[in-house]
C-alpha positions in Angstrom: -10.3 -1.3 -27.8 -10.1 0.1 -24.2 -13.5 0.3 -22.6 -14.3 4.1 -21.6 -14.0 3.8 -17.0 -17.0 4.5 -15.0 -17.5 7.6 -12.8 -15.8 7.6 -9.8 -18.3 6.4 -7.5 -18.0 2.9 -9.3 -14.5 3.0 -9.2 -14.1 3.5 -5.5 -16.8 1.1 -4.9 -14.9 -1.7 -6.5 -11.7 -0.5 -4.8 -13.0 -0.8 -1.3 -14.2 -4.6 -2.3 -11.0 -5.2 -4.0 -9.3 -4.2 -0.6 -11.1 -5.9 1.7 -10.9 -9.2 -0.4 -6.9 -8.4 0.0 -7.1 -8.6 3.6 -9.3 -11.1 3.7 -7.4 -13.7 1.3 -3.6 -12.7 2.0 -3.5 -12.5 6.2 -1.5 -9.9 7.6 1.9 -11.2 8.6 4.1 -10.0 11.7 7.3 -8.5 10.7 10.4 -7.7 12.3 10.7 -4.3 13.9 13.4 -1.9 12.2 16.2 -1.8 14.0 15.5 -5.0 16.3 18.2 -7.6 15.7 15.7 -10.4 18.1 14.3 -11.9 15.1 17.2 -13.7 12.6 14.2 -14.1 9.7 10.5 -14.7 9.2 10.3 -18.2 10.8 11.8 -17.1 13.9 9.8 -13.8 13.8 6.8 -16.1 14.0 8.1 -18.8 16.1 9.3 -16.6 18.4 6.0 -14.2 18.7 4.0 -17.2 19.3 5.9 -18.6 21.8 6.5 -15.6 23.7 3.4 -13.5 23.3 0.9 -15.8 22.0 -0.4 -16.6 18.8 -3.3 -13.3 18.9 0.2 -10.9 19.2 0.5 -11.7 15.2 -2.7 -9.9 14.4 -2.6 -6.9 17.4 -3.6 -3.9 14.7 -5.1 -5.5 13.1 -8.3 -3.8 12.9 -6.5 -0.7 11.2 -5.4 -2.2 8.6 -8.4 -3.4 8.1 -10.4 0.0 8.5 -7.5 1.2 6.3 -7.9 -1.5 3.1 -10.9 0.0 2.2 -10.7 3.8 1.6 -7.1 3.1 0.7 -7.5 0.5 -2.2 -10.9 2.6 -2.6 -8.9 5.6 -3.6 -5.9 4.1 -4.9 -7.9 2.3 -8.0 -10.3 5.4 -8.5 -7.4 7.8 -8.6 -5.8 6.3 -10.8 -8.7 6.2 -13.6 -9.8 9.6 -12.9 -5.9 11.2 -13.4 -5.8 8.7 -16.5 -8.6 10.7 -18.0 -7.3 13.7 -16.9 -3.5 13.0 -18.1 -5.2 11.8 -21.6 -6.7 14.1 -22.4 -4.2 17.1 -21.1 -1.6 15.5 -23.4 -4.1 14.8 -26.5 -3.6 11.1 -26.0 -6.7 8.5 -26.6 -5.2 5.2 -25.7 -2.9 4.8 -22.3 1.1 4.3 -22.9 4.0 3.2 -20.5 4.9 6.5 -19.5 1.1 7.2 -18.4 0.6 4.5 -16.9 3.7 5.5 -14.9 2.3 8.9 -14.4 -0.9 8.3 -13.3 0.0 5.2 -11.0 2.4 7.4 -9.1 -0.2 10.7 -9.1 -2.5 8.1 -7.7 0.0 7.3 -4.9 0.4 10.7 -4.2 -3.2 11.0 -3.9 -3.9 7.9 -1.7 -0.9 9.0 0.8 -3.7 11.6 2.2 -5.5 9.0 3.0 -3.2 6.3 4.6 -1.1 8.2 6.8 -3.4 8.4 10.2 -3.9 4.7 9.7 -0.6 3.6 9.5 0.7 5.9 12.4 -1.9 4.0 14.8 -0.8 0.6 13.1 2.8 1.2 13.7 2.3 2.3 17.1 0.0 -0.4 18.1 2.3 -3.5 16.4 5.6 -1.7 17.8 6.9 -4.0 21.0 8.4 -1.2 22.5 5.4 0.9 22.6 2.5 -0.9 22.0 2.0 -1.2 26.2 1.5 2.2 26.0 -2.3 2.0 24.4 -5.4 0.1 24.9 -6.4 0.0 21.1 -6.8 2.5 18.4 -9.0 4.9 19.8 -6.8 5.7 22.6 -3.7 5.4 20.5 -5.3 8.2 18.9 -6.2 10.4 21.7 -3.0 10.0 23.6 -1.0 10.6 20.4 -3.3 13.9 19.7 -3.2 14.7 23.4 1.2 14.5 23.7 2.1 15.9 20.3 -0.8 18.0 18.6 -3.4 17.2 16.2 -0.8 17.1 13.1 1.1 14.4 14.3 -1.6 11.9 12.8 0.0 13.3 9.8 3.7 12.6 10.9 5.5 10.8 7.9 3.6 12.4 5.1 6.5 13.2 3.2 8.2 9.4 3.4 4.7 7.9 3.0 4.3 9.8 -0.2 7.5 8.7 -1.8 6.3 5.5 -0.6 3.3 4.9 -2.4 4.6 7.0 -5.3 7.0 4.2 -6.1 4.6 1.5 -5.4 1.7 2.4 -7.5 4.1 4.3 -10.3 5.8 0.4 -10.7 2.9 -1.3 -9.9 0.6 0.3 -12.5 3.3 0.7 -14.6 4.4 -2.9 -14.7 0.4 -3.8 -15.2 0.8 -1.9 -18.4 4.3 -3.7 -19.8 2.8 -7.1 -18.9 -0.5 -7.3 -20.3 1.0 -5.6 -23.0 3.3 -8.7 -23.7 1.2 -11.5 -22.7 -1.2 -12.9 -25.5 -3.9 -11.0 -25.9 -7.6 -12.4 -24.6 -11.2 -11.2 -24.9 -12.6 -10.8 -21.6 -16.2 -11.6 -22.3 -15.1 -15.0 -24.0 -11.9 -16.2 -22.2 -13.1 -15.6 -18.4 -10.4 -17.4 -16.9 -7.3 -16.3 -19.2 -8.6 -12.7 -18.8 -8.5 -13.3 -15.0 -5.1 -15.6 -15.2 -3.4 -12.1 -17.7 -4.9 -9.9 -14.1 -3.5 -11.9 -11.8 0.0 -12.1 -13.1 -0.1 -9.1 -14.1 -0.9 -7.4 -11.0 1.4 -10.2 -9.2 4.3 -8.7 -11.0 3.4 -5.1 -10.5 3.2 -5.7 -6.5 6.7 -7.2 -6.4 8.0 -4.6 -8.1 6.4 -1.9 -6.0 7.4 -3.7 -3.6 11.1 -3.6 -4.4 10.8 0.0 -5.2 9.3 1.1 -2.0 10.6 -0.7 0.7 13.4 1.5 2.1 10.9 4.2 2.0 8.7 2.2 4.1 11.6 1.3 6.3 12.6 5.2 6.9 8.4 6.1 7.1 8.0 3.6 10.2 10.8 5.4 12.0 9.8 8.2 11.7 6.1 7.3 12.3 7.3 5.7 15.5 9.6 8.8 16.8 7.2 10.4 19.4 7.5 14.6 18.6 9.5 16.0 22.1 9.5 20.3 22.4 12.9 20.8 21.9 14.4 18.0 20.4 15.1 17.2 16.9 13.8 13.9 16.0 16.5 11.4 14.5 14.3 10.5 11.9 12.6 13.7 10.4 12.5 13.4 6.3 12.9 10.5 3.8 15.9 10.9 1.9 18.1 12.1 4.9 16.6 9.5 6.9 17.6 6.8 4.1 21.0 8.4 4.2 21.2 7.9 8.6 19.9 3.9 7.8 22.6 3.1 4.9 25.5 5.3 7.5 24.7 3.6 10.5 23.4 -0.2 9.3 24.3 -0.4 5.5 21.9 -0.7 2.6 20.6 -4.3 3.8 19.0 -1.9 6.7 16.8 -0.6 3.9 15.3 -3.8 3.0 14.3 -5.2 6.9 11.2 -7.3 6.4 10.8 -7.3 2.9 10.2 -11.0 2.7 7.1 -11.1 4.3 6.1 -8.0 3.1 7.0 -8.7 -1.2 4.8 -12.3 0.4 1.6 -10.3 1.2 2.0 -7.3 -1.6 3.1 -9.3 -4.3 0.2 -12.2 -4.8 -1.9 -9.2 -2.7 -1.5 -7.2 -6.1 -2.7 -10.0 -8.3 -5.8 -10.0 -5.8 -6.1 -6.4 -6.1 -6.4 -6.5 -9.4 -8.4 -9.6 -10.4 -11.7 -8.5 -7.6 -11.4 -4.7 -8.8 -11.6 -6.0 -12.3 -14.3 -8.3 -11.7 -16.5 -6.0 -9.6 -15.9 -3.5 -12.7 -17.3 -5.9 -15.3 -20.0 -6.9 -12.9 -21.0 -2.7 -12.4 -20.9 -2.6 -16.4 -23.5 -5.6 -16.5 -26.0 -3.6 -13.8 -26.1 -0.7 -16.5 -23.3 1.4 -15.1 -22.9 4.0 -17.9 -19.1 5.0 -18.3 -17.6 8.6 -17.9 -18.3 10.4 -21.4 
């Protein structure tokens, strides 16, 4: 039987944790710069940073990210409850399926893009060689951006970071689903460690996939997140599809995949995480006397 989810205040709380426990266990990593042919892999992407910059260049941006786990995991986990009780019971449904966990996972992506887009604009710019001499951290990032191209350009990329986490939460969530759904079956409150073993693959699975899924939108999102707005000039990279159509014209399809190693590294074993600390602080809400939604 599928235990009734807590309001949303619970759920976000146990997002935020889960996200910071992300950051925490699976360290950012450095990754190549689209369209920069200096780096021939991961190895030499860190080798070369090191040796060049210094071992602190890895983590420069680090602090929005980290600002960024929390309201973004935050909202990513409670959206997705709340729309699964909304989706249930607008289609009559009283247990989730495959396609709703689909549904919901990818409304919940669509939801937490509102969210993520100023933080990954100032991430970007502050990790990007070319212009991260330009600011002195995230603040001024900020202002300087606001101050050359308008308020709204914190938002720049909304469109490609929405496909973007549409894909990954729709297979991420959705893959959760499939495999738990095939692996044996555990009580929670008895088998401790196989419940948290069936989370941790689980989720594991479902981040590699998202990962797959999303990464040429991620590819085409920091373009265009890195394309300062100039009056009169049409930016190269302006919207998602067109902008994957320019990468596989120009560069072929591999162009679309540019860092994924280290990323499907992080996001992979990041979504067993994920999964395994929201689940925990969930159960651990439920024993304090959290009452679920009715």
């Amino acid at each position: 039987m599928t235990e009734k989810p807590l309001p949303f205040v619970y759920q976000f709380a146990a997002g935020a944790v889960a996200g910071v426990s992300e950051i925490l266990i699976i360290q950012l990593q450095g990754k190549p710069i689209p369209g920069q042919d200096y780096y021939t892999g991961m190895a030499d992407c860190f080798k070369k940073i090191v040796k060049n910059e210094g071992p602190s260049r890895l983590y420069r941006g680090i602090a929005a990210p980290i600002m960024m786990e929390a309201p973004k995991r935050a909202t990513k986990f409670a959206a997705n409850d709340s729309w699964g009780v909304f989706y249930r019971r607008l289609f009559g449904v009283e247990k989730p399926t495959q396609p709703l966990a689909i549904l919901t996972g990818a409304t919940a992506g669509a939801t937490e893009s509102f969210v993520v887009v100023p933080f990954e604009l100032v991430k970007i710019r502050l990790q990007d060689r070319s212009s991260a001499g330009k600011y002195n951290g995230i603040v001024d990032c900020v202002v300087k951006t606001v101050k050359a191209e308008g308020p709204l350009a914190m938002y720049n990329g909304l469109e490609s970071t929405l496909w973007r986490h549409i894909l990954w939460n729709a297979g991420y969530f959705g893959c959760i689903f499939q495999v738990k759904a095939l692996m044996p079956k555990v009580d929670p409150k008895k088998e401790k460690g196989r419940a948290m073993f069936t989370d941790f693959t689980s989720g594991a699975i479902g981040g590699t996939v998202g990962t797959i899924l999303n990464t040429p939108m991620d590819v085409v999102k920091s373009r265009i997140q890195n394309s300062p707005k100039v009056a009169g000039s049409a930016p190269k990279y302006n919207w998602a599809w067109p902008g994957l159509g320019t990468i596989m014209k120009e560069e072929g399809f591999a162009a679309l995949y540019k860092g994924f190693l280290p990323k499907v590294l992080r996001l992979g074993p990041g979504g067993g995480v994920l999964l395994v600390v929201y689940t925990g602080v969930i159960d651990w809400f439920r024993k304090m006397g959290a009452q679920p939604v009715a």
